[in-house]
Backbone bond lengths (Angstrom), bond angles and torsions (degrees), N, CA, C in turn:
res aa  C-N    CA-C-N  psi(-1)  N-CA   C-N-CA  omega(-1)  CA-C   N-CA-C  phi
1 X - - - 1.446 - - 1.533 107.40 -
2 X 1.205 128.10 142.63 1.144 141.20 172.25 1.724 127.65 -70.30
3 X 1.380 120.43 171.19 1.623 95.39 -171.35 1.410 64.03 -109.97
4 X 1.164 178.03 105.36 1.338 141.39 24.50 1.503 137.33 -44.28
5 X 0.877 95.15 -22.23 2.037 111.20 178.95 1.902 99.95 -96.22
6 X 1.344 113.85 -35.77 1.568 115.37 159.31 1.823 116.81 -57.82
7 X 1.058 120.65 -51.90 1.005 138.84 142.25 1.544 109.67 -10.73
8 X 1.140 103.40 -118.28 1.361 111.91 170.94 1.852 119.70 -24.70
9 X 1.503 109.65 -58.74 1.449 88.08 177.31 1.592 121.95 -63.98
10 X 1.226 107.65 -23.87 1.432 97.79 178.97 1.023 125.84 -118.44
11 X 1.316 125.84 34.51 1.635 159.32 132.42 1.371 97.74 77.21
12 X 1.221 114.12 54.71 1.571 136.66 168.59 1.449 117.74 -77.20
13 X 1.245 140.28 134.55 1.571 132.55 -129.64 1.852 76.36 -125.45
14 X 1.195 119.23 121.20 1.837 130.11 169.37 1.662 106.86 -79.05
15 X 1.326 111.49 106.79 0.971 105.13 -177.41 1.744 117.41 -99.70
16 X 1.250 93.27 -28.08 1.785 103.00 168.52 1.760 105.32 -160.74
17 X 1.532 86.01 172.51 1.416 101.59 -172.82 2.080 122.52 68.86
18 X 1.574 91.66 33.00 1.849 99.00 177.41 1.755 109.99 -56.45
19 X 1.444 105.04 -11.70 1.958 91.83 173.54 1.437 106.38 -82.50
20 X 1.319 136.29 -6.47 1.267 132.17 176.65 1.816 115.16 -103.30
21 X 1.409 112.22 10.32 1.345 111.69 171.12 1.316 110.78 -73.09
22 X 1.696 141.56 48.26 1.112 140.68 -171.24 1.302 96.27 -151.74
23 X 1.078 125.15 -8.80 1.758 138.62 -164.86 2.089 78.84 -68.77
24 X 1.488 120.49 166.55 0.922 147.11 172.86 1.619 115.29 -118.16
25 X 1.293 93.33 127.52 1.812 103.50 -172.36 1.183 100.08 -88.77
26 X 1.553 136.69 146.32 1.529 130.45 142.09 1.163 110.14 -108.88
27 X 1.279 141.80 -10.54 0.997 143.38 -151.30 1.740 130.72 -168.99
28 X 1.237 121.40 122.65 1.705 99.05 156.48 1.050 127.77 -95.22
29 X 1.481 124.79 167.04 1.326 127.57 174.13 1.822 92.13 -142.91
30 X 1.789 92.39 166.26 1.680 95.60 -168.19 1.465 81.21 -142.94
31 X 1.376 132.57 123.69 1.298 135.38 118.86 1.015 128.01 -159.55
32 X 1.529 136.61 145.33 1.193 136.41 173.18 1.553 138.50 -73.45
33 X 1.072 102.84 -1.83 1.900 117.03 -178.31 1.795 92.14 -95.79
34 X 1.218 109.21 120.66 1.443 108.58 168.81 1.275 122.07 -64.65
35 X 1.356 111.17 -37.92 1.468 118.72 -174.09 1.997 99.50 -50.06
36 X 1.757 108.91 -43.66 1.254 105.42 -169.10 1.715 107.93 -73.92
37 X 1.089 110.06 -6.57 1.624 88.31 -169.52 1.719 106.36 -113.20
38 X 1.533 103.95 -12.62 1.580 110.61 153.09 1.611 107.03 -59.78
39 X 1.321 147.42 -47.81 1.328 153.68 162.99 1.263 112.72 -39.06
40 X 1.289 113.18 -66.52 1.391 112.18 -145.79 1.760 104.34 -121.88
41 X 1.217 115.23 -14.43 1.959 119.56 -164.31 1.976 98.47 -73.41
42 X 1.442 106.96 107.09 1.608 101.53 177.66 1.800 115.72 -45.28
43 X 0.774 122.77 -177.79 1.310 153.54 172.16 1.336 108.87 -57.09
44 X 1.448 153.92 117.38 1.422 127.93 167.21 1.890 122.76 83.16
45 X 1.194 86.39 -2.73 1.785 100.14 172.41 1.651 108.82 -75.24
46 X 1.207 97.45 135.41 1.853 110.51 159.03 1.354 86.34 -69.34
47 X 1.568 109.91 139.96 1.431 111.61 164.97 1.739 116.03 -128.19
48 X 1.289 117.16 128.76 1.504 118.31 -162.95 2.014 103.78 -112.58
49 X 1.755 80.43 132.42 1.587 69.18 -164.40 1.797 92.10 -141.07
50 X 0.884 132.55 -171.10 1.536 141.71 -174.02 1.803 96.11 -112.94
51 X 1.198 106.91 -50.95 1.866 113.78 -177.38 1.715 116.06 -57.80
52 X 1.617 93.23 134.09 1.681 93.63 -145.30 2.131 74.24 -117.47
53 X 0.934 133.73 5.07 1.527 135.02 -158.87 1.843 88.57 -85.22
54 X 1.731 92.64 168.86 1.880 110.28 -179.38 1.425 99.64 -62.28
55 X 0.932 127.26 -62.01 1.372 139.52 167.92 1.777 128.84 -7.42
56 X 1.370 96.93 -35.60 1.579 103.54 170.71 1.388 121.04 -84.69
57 X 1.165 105.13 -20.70 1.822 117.99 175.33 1.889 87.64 -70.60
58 X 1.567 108.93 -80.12 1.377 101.43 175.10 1.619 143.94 -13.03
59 X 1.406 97.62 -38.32 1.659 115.41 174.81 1.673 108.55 -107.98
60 X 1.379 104.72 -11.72 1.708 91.94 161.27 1.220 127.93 -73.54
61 X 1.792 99.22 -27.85 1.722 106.06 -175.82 1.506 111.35 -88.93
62 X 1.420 121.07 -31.58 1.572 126.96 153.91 1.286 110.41 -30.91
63 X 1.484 128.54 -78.92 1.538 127.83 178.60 1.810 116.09 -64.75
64 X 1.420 115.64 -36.69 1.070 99.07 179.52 1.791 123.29 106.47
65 X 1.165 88.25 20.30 1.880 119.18 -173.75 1.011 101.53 -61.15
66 X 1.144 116.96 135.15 1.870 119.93 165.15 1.316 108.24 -52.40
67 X 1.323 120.69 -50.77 1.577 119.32 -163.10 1.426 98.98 -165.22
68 X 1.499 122.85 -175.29 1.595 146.11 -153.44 1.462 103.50 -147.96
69 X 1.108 119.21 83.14 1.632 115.42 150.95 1.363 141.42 -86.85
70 X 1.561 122.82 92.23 1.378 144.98 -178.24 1.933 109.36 -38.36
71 X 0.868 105.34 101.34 1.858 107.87 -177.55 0.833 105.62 -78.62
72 X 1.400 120.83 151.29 1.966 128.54 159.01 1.098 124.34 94.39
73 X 1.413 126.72 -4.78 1.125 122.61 164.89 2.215 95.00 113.74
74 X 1.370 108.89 -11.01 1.104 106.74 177.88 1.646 125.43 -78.67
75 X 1.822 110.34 147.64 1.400 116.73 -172.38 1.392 122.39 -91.31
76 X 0.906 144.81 143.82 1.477 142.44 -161.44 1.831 104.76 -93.63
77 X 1.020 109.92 151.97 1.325 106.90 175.56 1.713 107.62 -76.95
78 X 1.497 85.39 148.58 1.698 101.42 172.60 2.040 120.98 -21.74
79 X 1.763 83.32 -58.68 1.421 101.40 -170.87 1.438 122.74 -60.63
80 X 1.930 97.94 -29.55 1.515 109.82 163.56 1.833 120.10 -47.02
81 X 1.196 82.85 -54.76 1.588 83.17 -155.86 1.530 106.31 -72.43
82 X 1.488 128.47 -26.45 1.159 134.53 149.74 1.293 113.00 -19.34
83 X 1.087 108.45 -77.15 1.392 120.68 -177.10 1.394 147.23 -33.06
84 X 1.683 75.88 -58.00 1.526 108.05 176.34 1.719 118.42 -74.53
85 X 1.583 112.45 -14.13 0.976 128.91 164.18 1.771 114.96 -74.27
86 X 1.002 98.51 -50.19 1.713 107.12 -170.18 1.352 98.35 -63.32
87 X 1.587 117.26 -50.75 1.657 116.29 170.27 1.351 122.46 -41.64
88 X 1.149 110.64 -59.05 1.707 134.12 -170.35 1.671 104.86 99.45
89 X 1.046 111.92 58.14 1.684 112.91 -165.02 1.538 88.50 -130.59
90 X 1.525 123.95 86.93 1.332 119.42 137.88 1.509 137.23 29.68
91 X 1.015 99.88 60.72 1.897 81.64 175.75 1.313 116.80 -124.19
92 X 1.604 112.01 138.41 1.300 114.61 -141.43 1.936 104.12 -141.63
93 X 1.190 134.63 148.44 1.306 125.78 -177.23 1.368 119.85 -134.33
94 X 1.288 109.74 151.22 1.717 116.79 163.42 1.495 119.82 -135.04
95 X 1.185 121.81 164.66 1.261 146.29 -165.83 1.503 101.61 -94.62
96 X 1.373 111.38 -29.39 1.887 128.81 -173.48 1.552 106.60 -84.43
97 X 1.095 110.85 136.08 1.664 118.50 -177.69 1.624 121.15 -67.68
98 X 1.071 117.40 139.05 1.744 131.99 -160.63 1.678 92.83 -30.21
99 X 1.983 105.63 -52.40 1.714 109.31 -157.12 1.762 100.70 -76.95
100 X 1.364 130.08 -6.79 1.240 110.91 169.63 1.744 116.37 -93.86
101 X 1.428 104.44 -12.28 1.961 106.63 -170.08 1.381 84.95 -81.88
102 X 0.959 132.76 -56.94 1.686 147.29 -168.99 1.980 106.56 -49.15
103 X 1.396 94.48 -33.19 1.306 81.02 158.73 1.511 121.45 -118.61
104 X 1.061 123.32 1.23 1.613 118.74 156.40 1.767 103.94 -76.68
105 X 1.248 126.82 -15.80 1.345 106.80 150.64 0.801 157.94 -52.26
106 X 1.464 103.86 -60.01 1.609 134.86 144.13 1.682 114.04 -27.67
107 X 1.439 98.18 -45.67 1.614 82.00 -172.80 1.722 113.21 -94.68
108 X 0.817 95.25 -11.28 1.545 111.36 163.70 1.890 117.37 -56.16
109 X 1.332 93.73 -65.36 1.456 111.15 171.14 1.592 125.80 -41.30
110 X 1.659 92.18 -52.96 1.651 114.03 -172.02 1.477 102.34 -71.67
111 X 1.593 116.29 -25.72 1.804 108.14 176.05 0.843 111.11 -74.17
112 X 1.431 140.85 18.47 1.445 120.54 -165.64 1.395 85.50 -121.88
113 X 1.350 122.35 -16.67 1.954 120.72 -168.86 1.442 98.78 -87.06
């Protein structure tokens, strides 16, 4: 599934990076410590995080994330979305908290198996 068709089902608002809505999701991952999701965030994951700084585009393209979804209703800085545009790295937001997108993912994901 695509983080554009993720997107859409779970009415996630694209705030930058629309040339990468074709990227392919396998996976989510949720954390906010970069150090942890440089470690541990697979390959190709939507990744949902609270941190709205340049820096998360930076560690999306390090690991290789499909995309960046901003939780809680929070706005990303200017420089973010810049960025994340010039990259083509997805970044996408909700108003809904990391532990409920994380599981409308999941179940999203698991219908397709």
């Amino acid at each position: 599934m695509t983080v554009g068709e993720i997107a859409s089902n779970l009415g996630l608002k694209v705030i930058a990076g629309h040339k990468g809505l074709g990227r392919e999701v396998t996976t989510g991952y949720a954390a906010d410590l970069l150090s942890d999701v440089i470690a541990h965030a697979p390959q190709g994951c939507l990744w949902f995080t609270l941190q709205t700084h340049e820096n998360v585009v930076a560690v999306a393209l390090l690991i290789d994330a499909a995309g960046i979804v901003i939780t809680g209703g929070r706005k990303p800085e200017e420089a973010t979305c810049k960025r994340a545009e010039k990259e083509g790295i997805p970044l996408l937001s909700s108003p809904e908290n990391t532990f409920v997108l994380g599981g409308k993912l999941y179940a999203l994901l698991m219908g397709q198996r």
